[in-house]
C-alpha positions as CSV (number, residue, x, y, z in Angstrom):
1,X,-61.9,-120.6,151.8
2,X,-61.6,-123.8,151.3
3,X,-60.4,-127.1,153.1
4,X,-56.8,-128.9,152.3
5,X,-55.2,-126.5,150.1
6,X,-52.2,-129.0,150.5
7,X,-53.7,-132.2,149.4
8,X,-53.1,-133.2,145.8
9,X,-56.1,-133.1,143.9
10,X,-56.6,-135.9,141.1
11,X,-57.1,-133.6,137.9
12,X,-59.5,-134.8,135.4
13,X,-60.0,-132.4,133.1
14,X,-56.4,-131.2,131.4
15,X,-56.5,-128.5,128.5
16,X,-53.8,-127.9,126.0
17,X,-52.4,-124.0,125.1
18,X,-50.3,-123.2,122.3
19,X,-49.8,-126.9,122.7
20,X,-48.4,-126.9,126.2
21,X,-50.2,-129.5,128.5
22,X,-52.1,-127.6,131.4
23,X,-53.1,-130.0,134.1
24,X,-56.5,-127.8,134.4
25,X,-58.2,-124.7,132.7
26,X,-56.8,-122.0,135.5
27,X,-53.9,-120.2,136.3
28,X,-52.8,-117.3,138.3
29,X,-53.1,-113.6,136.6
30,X,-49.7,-111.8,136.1
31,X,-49.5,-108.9,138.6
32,X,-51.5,-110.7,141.6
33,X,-48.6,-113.7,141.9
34,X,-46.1,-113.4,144.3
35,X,-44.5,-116.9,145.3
36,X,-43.4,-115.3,148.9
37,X,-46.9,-115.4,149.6
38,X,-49.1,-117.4,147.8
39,X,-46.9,-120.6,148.3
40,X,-48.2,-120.5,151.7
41,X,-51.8,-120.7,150.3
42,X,-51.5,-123.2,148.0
43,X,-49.5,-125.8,146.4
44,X,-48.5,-124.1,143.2
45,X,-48.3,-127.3,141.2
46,X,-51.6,-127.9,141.6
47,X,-52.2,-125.0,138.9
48,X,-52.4,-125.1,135.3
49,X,-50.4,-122.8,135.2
50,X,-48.5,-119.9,137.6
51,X,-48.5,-116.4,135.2
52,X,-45.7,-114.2,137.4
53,X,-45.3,-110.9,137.5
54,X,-44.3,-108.4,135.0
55,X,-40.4,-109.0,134.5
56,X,-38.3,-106.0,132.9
57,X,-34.6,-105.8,132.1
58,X,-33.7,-103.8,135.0
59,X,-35.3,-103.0,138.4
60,X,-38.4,-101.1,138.5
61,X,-39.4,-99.4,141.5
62,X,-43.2,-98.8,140.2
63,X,-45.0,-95.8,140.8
64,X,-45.3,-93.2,144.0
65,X,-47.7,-94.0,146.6
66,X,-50.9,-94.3,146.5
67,X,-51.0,-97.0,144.3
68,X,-54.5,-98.5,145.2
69,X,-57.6,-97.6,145.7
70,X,-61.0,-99.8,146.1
71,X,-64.6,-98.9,143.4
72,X,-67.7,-101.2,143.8
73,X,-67.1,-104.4,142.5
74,X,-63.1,-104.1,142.4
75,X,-59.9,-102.0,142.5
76,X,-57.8,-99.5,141.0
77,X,-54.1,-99.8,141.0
78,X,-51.4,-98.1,139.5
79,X,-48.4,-100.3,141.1
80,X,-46.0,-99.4,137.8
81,X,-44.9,-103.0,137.3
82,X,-42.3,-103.1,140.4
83,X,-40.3,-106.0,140.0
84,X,-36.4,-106.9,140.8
85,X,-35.9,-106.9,137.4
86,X,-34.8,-110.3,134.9
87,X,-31.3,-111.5,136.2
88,X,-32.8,-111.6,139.8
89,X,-36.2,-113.4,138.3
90,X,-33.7,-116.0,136.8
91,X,-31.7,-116.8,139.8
92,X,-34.8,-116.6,142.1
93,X,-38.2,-116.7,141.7
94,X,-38.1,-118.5,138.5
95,X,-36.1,-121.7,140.0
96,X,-38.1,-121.8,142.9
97,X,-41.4,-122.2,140.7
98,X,-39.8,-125.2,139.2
99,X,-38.7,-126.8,142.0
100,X,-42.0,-126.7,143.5
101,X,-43.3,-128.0,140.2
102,X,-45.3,-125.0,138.9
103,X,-45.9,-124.7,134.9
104,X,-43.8,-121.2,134.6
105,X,-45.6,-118.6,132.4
106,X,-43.4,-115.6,132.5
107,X,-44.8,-112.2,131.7
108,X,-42.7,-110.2,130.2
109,X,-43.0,-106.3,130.7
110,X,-41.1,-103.1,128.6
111,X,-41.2,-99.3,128.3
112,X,-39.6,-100.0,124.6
113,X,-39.1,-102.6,121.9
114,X,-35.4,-103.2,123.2
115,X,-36.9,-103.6,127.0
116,X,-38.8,-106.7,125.3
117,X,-36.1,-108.0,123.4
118,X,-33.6,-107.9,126.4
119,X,-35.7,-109.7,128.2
120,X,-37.1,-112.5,125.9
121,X,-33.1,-113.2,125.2
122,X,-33.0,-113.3,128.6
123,X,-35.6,-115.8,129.1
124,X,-34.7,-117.8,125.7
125,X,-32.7,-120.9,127.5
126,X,-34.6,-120.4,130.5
127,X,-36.8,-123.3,132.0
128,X,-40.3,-121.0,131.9
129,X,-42.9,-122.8,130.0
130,X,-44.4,-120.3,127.7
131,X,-44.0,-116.3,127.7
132,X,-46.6,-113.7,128.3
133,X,-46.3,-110.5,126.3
134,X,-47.6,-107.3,128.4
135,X,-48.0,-104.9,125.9
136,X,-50.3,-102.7,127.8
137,X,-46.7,-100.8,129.5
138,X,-46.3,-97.1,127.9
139,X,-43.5,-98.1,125.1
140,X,-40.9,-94.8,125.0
141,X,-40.0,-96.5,121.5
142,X,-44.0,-95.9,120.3
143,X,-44.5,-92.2,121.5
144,X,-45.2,-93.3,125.1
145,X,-48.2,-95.0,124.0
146,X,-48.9,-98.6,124.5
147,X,-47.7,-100.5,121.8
148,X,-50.6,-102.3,122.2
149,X,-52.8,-100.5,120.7
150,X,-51.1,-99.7,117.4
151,X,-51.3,-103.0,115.1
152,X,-48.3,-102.2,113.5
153,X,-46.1,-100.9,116.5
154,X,-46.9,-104.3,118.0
155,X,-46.3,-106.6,114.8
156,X,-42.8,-105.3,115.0
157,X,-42.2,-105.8,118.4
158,X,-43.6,-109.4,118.1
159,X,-41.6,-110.2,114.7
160,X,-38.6,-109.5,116.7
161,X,-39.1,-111.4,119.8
162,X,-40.6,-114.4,117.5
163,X,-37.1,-114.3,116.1
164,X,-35.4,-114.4,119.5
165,X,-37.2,-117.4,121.1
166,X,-38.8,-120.8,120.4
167,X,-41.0,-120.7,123.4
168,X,-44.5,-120.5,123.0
169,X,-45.2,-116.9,123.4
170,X,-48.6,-115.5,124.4
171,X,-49.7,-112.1,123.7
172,X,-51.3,-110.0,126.6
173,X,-53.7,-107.8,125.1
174,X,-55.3,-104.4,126.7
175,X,-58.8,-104.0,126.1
176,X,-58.0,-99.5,125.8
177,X,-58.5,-99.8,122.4
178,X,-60.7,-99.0,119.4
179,X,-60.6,-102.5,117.7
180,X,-59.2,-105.2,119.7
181,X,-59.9,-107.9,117.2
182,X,-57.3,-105.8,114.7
183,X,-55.0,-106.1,117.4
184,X,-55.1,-109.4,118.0
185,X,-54.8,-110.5,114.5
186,X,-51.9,-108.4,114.3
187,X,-50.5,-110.2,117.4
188,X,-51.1,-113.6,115.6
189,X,-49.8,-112.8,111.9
190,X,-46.4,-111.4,113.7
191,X,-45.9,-115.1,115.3
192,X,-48.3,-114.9,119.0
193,X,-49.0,-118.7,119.6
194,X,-51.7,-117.8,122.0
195,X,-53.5,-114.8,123.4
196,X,-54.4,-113.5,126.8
197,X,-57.3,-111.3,127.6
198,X,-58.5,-109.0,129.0
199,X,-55.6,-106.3,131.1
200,X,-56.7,-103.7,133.5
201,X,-59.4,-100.8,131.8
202,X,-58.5,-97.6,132.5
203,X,-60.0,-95.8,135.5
204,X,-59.9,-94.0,138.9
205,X,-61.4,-92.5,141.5
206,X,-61.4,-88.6,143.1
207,X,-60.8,-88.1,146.9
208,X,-63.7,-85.5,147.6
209,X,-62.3,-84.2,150.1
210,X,-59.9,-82.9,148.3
211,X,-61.3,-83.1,145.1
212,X,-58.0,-84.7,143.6
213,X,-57.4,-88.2,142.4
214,X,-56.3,-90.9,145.2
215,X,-54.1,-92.3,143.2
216,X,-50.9,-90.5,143.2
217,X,-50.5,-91.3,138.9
218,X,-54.4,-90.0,138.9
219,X,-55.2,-93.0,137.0
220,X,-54.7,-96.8,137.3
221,X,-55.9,-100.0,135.8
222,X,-59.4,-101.3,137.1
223,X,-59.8,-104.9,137.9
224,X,-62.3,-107.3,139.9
225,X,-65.8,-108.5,139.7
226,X,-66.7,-105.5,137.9
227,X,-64.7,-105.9,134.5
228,X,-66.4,-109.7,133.7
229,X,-69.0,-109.0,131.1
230,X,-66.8,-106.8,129.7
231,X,-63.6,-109.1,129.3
232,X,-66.2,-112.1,128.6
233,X,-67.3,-110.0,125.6
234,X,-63.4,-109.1,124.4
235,X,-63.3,-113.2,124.3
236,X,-66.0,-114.2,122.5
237,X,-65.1,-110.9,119.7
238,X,-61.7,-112.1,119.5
239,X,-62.8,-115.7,119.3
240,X,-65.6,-115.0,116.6
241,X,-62.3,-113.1,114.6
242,X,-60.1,-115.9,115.0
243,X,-61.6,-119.4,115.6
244,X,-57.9,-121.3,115.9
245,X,-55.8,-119.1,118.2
246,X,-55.9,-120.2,121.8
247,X,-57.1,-117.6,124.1
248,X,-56.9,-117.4,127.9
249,X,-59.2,-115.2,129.8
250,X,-58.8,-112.9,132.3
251,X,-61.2,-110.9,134.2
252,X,-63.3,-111.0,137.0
253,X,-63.4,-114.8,137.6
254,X,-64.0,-115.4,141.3
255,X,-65.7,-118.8,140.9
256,X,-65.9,-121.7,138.9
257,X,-69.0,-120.9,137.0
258,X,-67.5,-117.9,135.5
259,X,-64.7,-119.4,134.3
260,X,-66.8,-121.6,132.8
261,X,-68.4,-118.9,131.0
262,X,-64.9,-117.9,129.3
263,X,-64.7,-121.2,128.4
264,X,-68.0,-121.4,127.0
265,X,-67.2,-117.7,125.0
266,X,-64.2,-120.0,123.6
267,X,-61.5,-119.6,126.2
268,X,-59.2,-122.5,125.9
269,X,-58.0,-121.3,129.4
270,X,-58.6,-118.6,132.4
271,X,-56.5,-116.7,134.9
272,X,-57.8,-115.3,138.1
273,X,-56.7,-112.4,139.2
274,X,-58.0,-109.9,141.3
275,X,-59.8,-112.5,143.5
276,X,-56.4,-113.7,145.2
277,X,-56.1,-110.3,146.5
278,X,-59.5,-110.7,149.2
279,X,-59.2,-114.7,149.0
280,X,-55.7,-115.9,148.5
281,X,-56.8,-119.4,147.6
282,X,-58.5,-118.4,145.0
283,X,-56.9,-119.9,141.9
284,X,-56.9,-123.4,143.4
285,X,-60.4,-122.8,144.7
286,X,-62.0,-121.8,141.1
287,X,-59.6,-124.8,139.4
288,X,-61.1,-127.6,141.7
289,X,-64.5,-125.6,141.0
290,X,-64.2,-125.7,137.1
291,X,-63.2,-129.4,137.6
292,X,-66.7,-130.7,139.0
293,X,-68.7,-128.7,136.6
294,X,-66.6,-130.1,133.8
295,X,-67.4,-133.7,134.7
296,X,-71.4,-132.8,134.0
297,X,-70.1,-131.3,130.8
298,X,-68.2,-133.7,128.6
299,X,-68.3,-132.4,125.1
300,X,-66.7,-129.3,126.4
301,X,-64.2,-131.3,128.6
302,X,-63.0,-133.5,125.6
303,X,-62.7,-130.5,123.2
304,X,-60.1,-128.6,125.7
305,X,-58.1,-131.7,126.8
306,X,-57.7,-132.0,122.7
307,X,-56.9,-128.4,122.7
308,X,-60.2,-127.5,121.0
309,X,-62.6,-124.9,122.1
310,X,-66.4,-124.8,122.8
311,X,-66.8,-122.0,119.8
C-alpha cells in the first residue's frame, strides 16, 4: 500500500493516445473498475486514464455463480459482463467520473453487431474521452463466436461504429486467436485509432472433489501475474506488425517496472488490472512508480509525451 493516496501528485511524464492527452502512462483495466469502490482508494483524476466496465444496451445480469476461482499467479472469472446497462451508465457512473475529473474510457461490450452500434450511438454526444471496443463477448451475429477472432467479422463491425462516432475509438483485442497481428490490422484498416492488449486467455480449473469445473460456465477468462510474458509478447508482435498504431497494454502489471516493460515492447500506454483486485491502490501505486523510473529514462519519456513509442 502506499501513503497519501489523496495528495495530488505533480505528473511529469504525460503520454499521448490516439492523440488524447494522458496525464501519465496507466490506467485502470475494464472489468476491475468500479467507481463505488475504488473512489475510496484513490483519487481517480490522478489516472491517465479510468477504462470502466463493459457497458451493453440493456442490463446484463452476467453469468450463474461461481464466477471466480483463484490458479497460481492469478484468477479465473467468468462474471458475463454484468453491468446496469448504457442509459444507467449515462446518467450515473459516467457523470460522476467527470465530475471527479477522471479521463472517461468507456468499454463498450455486445453479444452482436447491433449490441455495439446501440451503444456507440449511445455514447456518440456523450462526455467519455475515447471508447474501448471489447470484442472478446460471444457475438450471436458471428455464430456465437467472438467477433474478435474473425478479421472480417470485426472489420464490419468496426466500419460501422467508425461511421457512428467521432470519438477516438480503441479496439480491445483477445489474445484466443491464431494470428493476432491479422486481427489487429484488420481493427486498424476498419478505422481503430488505438489498440488495447491483451483480454483474459481462456482457462479453468476442476474441483477434485468432484471432479467438475468450479466455475459454474466451466470456463472463464485467466488474468494476473501469470498472463505477463504472454501479453508482453502480443505487444511487441503487434507493434513489430504495425509501428504507428498506439497500443495500450494489459496484463499482469503489478508494479512499475513492468509497465515499463510494455512500454519498452512499444506500449504507448498500460492498464492494470487484476492487481486492484488484492491491492486496490494499485493503478495509482504503479502510475507514481512508472513516473520515477521515467525520470532516469528520458529518451523514452520524451518519445511518449510526443506520442511516440520506444519501438
Amino acid at each position: 500500500m502506499i501513503e497519501n493516496v489523496y495528495e495530488q501528485h505533480e505528473w511529469k511524464h504525460p503520454t499521448i493516445v490516439a492523440g488524447v492527452p494522458w496525464k501519465n502512462p496507466v490506467g485502470t483495466a475494464s472489468g476491475t473498475f468500479q467507481l463505488a469502490a475504488c473512489r475510496w482508494f484513490y483519487d481517480v483524476s490522478q489516472m491517465g486514464a479510468i477504462s470502466t466496465k463493459g457497458v451493453s444496451p440493456i442490463p446484463w445480469e452476467g453469468n450463474p455463480a461461481p464466477r471466480t476461482a483463484e490458479s497460481p499467479a492469478g484468477m479465473v472469472n467468468a462474471v458475463g459482463l454484468q453491468n446496469p446497462g448504457v442509459d444507467h451508465y449515462l446518467v450515473d457512473e459516467l457523470p460522476k467520473l467527470k465530475e471527479l475529473g477522471a479521463l472517461v474510457v468507456t468499454n463498450v461490450a455486445g453479444h452482436s453487431d447491433d449490441d455495439y452500434a446501440q451503444v456507440v450511438e449511445k455514447l456518440a454526444d456523450s462526455p467519455a474521452d475515447m471508447l474501448e471496443i471489447n470484442v472478446s463477448c460471444p457475438n450471436v451475429s458471428h455464430g456465437g463466436m467472438s467477433v474478435g477472432s474473425d478479421p472480417q467479422a470485426l472489420s464490419r463491425l468496426i466500419k460501422r461504429l467508425r461511421a457512428l462516432t467521432t470519438k477516438p475509438m480503441v479496439v480491445k483485442l483477445s489474445p484466443n486467436v491464431t494470428d493476432i497481428v491479422s486481427i489487429a490490422k484488420s481493427a486498424v484498416d476498419a478505422g481503430a485509432d488505438a489498440l488495447s492488449l491483451i483480454n483474459t486467455l481462456v482457462g479453468m480449473r476442476i474441483d477434485v472433489q468432484t471432479g467438475e469445473p468450479i466455475i459454474a460456465n466451466r470456463t472463464g477468462g485467466v488474468s494476473g501475474p501469470a498472463i505477463f510474458p504472454i501479453a508482453l509478447g502480443f505487444v511487441w508482435r503487434v507493434r513489430q506488425a504495425l509501428p504507428d498504431i498506439p497500443i495500450i497494454g494489459i496484463g499482469g502489471i503489478d508494479s512499475g517496472l513492468k509497465a515499463l516493460e510494455y512500454l519498452y515492447a512499444g506500449a504507448n500506454a498500460v492498464e492494470v488490472g487484476a492487481a486492484a483486485l488484492y491491492d486496490p491502490t494499485a493503478p495509482i501505486r504503479v502510475a507514481r512508480e512508472l513516473d520515477d523510473l521515467l525520470d532516469e529514462r528520458p529518451q523514452l519519456a520524451a518519445k511518449l509525451a510526443k506520442g511516440e513509442t520506444w519501438r
